[in-house]
C-alpha positions as CSV (number, residue, x, y, z in Angstrom):
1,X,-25.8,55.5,-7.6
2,X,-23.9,54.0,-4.9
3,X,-27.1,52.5,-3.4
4,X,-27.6,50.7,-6.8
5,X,-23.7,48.7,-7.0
6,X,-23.0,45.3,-4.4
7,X,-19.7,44.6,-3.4
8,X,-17.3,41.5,-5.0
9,X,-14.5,39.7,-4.2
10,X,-12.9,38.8,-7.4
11,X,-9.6,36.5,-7.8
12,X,-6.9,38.0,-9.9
13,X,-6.6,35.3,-12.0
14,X,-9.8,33.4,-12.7
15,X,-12.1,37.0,-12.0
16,X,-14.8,34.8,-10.9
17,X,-17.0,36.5,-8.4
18,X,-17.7,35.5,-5.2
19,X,-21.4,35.8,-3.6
20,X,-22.1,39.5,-2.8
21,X,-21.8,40.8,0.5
22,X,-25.2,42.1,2.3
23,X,-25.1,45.6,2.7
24,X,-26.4,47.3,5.6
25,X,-28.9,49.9,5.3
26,X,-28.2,53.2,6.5
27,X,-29.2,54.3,9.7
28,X,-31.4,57.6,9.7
29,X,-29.7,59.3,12.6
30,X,-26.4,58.6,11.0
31,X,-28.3,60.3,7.5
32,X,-29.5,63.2,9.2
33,X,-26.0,63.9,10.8
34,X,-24.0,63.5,7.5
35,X,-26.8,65.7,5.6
36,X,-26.0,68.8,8.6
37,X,-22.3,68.2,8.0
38,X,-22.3,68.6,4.5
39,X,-24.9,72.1,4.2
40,X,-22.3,73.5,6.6
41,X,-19.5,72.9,4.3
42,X,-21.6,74.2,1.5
43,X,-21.9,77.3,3.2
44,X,-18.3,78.1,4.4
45,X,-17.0,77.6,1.1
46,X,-15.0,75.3,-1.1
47,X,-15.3,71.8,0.6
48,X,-12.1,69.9,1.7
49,X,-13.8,66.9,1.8
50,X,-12.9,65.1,-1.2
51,X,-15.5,62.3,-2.7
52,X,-14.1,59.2,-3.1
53,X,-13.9,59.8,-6.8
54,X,-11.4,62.2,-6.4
55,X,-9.0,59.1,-5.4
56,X,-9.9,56.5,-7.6
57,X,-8.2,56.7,-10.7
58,X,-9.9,57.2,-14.7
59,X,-12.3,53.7,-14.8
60,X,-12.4,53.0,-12.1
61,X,-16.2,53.3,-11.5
62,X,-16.8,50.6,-13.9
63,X,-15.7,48.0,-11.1
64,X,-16.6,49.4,-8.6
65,X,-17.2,47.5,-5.0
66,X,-14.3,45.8,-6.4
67,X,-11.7,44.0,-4.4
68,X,-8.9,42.9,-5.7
69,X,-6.8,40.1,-4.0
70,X,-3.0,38.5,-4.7
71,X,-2.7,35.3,-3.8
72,X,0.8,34.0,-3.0
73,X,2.5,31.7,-5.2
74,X,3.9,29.7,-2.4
75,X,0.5,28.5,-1.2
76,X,-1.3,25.9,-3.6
77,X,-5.0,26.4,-4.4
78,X,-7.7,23.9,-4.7
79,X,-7.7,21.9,-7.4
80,X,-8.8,23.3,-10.8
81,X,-7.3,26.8,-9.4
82,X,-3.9,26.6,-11.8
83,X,-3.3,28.8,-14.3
84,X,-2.9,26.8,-17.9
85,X,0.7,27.8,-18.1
86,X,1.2,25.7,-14.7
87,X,-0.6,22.8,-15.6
88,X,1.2,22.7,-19.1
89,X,4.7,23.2,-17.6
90,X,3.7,20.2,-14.8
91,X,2.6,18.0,-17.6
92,X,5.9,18.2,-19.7
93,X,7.9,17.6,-16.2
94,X,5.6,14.7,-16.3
95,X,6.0,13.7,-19.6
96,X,9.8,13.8,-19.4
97,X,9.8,11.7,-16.0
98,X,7.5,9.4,-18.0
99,X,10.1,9.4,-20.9
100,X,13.1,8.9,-18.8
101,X,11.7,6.1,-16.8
102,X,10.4,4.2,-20.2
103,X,14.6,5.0,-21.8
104,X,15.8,3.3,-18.4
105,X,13.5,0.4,-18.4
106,X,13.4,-0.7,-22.2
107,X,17.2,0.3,-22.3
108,X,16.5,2.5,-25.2
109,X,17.5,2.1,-28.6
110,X,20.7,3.3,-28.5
111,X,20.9,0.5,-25.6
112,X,20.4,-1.8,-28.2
113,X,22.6,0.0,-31.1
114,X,25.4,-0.5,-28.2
115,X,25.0,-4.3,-27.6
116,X,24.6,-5.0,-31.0
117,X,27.8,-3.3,-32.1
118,X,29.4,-4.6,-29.2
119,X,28.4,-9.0,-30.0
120,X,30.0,-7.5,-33.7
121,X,33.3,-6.4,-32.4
122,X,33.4,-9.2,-30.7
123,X,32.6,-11.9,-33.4
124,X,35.0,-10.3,-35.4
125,X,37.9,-10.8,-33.2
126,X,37.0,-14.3,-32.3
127,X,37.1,-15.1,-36.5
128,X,40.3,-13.4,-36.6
129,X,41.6,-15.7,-33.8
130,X,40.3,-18.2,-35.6
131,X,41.8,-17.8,-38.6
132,X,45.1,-16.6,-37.1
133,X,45.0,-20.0,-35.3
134,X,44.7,-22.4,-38.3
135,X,46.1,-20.0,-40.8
136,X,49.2,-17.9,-39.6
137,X,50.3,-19.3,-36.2
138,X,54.0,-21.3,-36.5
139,X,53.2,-25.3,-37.0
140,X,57.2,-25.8,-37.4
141,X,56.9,-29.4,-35.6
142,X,53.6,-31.2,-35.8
143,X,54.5,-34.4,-34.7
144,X,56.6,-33.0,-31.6
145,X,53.3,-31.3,-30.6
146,X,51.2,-34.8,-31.4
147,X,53.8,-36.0,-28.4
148,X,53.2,-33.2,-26.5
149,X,50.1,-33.9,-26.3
150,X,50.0,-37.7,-25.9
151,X,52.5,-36.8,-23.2
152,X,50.2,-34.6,-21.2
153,X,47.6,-36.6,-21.4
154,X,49.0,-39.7,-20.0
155,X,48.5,-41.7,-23.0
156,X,52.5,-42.7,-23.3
157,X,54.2,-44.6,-21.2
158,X,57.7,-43.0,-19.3
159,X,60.4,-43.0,-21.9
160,X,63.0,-41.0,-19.7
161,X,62.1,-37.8,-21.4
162,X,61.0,-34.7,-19.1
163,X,58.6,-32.4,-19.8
164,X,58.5,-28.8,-19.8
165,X,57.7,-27.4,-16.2
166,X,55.9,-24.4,-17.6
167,X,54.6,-26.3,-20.2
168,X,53.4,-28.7,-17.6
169,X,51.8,-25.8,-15.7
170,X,50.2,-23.9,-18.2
171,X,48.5,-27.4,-19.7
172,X,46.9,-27.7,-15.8
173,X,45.6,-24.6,-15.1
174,X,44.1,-24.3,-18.6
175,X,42.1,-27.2,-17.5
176,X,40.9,-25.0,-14.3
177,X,39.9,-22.5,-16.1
178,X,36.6,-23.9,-17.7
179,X,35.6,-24.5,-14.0
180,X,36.1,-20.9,-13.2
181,X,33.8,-19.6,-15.6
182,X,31.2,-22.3,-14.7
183,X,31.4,-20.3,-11.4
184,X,31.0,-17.2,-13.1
185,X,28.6,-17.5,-15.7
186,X,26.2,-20.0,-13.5
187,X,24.1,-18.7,-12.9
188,X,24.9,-15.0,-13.1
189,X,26.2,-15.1,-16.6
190,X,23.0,-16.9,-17.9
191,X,20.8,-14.8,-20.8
192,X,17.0,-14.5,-20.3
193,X,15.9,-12.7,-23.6
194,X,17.2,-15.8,-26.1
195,X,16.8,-19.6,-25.9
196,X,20.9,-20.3,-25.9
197,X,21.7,-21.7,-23.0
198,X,25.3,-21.6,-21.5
199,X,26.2,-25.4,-20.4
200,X,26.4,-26.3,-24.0
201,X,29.6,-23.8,-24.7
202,X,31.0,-24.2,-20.9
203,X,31.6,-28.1,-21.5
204,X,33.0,-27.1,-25.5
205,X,35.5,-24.9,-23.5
206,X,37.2,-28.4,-21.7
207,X,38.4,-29.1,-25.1
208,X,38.6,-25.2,-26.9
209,X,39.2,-23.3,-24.2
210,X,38.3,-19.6,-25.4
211,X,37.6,-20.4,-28.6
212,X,34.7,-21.9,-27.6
213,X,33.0,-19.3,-25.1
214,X,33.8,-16.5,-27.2
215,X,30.7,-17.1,-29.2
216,X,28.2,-16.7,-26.1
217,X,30.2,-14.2,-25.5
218,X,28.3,-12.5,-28.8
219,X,25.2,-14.1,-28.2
220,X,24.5,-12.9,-24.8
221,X,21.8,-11.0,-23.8
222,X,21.4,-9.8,-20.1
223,X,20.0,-9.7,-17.9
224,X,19.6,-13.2,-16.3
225,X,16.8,-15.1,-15.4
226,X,15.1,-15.7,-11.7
227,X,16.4,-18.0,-9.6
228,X,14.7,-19.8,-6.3
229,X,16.5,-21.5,-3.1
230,X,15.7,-24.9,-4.4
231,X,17.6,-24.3,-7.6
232,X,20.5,-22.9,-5.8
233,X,20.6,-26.4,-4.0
234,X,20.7,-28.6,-6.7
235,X,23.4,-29.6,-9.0
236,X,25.2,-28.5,-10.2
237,X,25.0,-25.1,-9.1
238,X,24.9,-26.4,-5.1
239,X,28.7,-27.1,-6.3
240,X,29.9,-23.9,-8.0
241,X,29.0,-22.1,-5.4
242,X,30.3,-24.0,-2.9
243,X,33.5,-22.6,-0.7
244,X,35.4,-25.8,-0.7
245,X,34.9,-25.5,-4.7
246,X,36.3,-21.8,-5.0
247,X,39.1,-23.2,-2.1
248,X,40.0,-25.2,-3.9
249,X,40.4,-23.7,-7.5
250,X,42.5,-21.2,-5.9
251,X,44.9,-23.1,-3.9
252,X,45.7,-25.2,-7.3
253,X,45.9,-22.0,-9.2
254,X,48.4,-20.8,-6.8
255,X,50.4,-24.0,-6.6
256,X,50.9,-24.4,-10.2
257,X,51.8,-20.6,-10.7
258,X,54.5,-21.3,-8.1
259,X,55.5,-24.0,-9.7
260,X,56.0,-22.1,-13.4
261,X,57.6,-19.7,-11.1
262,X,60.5,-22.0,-9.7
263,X,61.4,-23.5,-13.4
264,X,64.6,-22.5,-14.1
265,X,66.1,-20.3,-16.6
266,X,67.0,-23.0,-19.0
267,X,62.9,-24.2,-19.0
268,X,61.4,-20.6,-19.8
269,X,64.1,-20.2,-22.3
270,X,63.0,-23.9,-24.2
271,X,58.6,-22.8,-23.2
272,X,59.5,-19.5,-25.5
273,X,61.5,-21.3,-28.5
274,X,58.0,-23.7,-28.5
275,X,56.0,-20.4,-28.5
276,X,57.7,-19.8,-31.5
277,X,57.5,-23.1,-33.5
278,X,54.4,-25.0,-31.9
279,X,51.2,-24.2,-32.8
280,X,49.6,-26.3,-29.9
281,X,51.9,-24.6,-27.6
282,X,51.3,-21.0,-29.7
283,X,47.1,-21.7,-29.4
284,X,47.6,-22.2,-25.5
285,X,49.0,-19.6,-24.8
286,X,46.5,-17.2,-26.8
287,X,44.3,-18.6,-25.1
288,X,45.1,-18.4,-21.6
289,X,45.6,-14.5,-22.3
290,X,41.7,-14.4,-23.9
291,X,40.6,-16.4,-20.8
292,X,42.3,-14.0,-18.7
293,X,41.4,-11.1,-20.6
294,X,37.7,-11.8,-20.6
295,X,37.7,-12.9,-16.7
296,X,37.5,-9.3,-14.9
297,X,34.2,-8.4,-16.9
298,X,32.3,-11.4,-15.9
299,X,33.8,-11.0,-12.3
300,X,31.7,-7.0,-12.5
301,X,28.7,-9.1,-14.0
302,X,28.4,-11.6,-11.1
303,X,29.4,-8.7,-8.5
304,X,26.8,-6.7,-9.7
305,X,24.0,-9.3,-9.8
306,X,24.7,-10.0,-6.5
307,X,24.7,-6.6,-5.4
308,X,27.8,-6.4,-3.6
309,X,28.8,-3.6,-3.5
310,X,31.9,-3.5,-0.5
311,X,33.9,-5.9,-3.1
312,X,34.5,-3.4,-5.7
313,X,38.1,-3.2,-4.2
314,X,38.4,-6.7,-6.3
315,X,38.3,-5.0,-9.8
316,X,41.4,-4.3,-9.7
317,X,43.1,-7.4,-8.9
318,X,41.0,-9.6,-11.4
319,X,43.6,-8.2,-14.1
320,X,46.3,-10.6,-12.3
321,X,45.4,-13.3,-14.5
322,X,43.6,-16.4,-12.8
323,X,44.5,-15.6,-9.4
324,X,41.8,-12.3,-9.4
325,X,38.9,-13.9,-10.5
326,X,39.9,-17.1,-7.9
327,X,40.6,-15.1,-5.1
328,X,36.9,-13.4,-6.2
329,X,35.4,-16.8,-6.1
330,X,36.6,-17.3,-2.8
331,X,35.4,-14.2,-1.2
332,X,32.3,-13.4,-3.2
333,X,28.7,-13.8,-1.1
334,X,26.5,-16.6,-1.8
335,X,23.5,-16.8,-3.5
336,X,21.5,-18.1,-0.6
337,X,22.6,-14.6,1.4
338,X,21.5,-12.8,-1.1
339,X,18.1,-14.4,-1.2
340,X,18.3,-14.3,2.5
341,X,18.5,-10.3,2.9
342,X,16.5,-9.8,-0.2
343,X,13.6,-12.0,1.3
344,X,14.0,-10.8,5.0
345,X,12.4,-6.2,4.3
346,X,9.3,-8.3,2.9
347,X,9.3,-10.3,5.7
348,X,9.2,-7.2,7.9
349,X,6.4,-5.8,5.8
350,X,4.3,-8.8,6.2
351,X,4.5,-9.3,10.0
């Protein structure tokens, strides 16, 4: 019986056999020896040698030349070797990787549900302005602000009577502030997935200030487009990114806050009565605070498309309005760095 059976190696979990091992054929002397043994042990009695039988347990015959081996989890078989709960559990890792990846790259739709909720909100507030503006505000003295204005704009000759400081303040530095988010929206702040481009509502906001960015406001769509070197050197983005530019911005922003700053009592007192009964004065002053409002998330924006990260100590002071986002424009890197150290690992790479 035991001549008849080969012996296996069989693995636990597949139970495919290996080739059989060759089995040696007895040797007669060693026969003859273990034939003397066991007609001796016949005649002294009850045998104490046990037949392997007597250790294998019930059923055991029917595998036997068996081997069974245990292979440890830790090592990794050849390929084709998993069991099918392994490969499924490695495919939904894979499928989830897969899904994450896809959520972060399309932005996913609640992405979108976000953005478009948030162009909403902000269309709604800009109408309200709107119709707060030429509905509700104070228009107590229309032809004082139709001097005003003439005034301001050097289209009357002196007639002896002197203008507000602050007034005089706040009408120059609202004419800074379109050229402060021309440095922040070009070309940063530009929108790749629609056809609206941004100069259009930059030059409206010479004349409307706010009221006239706040609708690319809604209609942007980030991120923005490529850029090259040779766009960075021509106009007019050569001059918004220019240091003498932001220098300059901020030393005027400074001067004419210092120069609202040394009115005296009596002007501040007259600025607030024309808050309260101009509507020129009133619409200027809304929208310096929108301006200045809006400023500290298109400072993040440009921050963050440049990638620089050492000048998130900035945040914080781009809620002082106009002097933040100046002193950001001063100190922020330029575009051609950026290229520069983005251009200069491929560089390695190649050589």
């Amino acid at each position: 019986m035991a001549s008849s059976s080969s012996t296996h190696l069989v693995l636990t979990c597949a139970h495919a056999p290996l080739a059989p091992l060759p089995r040696l054929p007895p040797s007669p002397h060693v026969a003859r020896i273990a034939l003397a043994s066991i007609n001796r042990g016949a005649r002294a009695g009850p045998s104490l040698f046990l037949s392997p039988a007597a250790f294998r347990p019930a059923g055991a015959w029917r595998h036997r030349g068996e081997a069974q081996i245990c292979r440890d989890s830790s090592l990794q078989g050849p390929p084709g070797a998993d069991s099918p709960a392994q490969e499924q559990e490695d495919k939904k890792k894979s499928e989830a990787v897969a899904a994450a990846a896809a959520r972060i790259a399309g932005g996913g739709g609640g992405g979108k549900l976000s953005d478009w909720t948030t162009s909403a909100l902000i269309f709604g507030i800009w109408a309200g302005l709107m119709y707060y503006v030429f509905q509700l505000a104070p228009n107590q003295t229309p032809y004082r602000d139709t001097y005003f204005l003439q005034k301001l704009l050097n289209l009357k000759a002196d007639d002896g009577f002197r203008m507000n400081d602050v007034l005089v303040a706040l009408w120059y530095i609202m004419g800074i502030w379109p050229l402060v988010y021309s440095m922040l929206l070009l070309p940063t702040g530009r929108s790749s997935k629609s056809n609206i481009p941004v100069w259009p509502f930059l030059v409206l906001s010479c004349i409307g200030g706010a009221y006239a960015l706040i609708p690319y406001f809604v209609l942007w769509k980030p991120p923005p487009p490529a850029i090259d070197e040779d766009e960075i050197e021509q106009w007019p983005l050569k001059f918004l990114e220019s240091k003498l530019t932001a220098g300059v911005v901020f030393a005027l922003g400074i001067g004419l806050i210092i120069y609202a700053g040394k009115a005296g009592g009596e002007d501040w007192k007259e600025f607030i009565r024309y808050f309260r009964e101009s509507k020129f004065i009133h619409a200027t002053c809304l929208d310096f605070t929108l301006l200045s409002a809006f400023s500290p998330f298109w400072v993040y924006n440009d921050m963050t498309a440049r990638r620089w990260k050492n000048g998130s100590w900035l945040l914080p002071l781009t809620l002082v309005p106009f002097v933040g986002p100046s002193l950001y424009l001063l100190l922020r890197p330029s575009l051609s760095s950026l290229l520069a150290a983005s251009a200069s690992p491929s560089d390695e790479i190649q050589k």
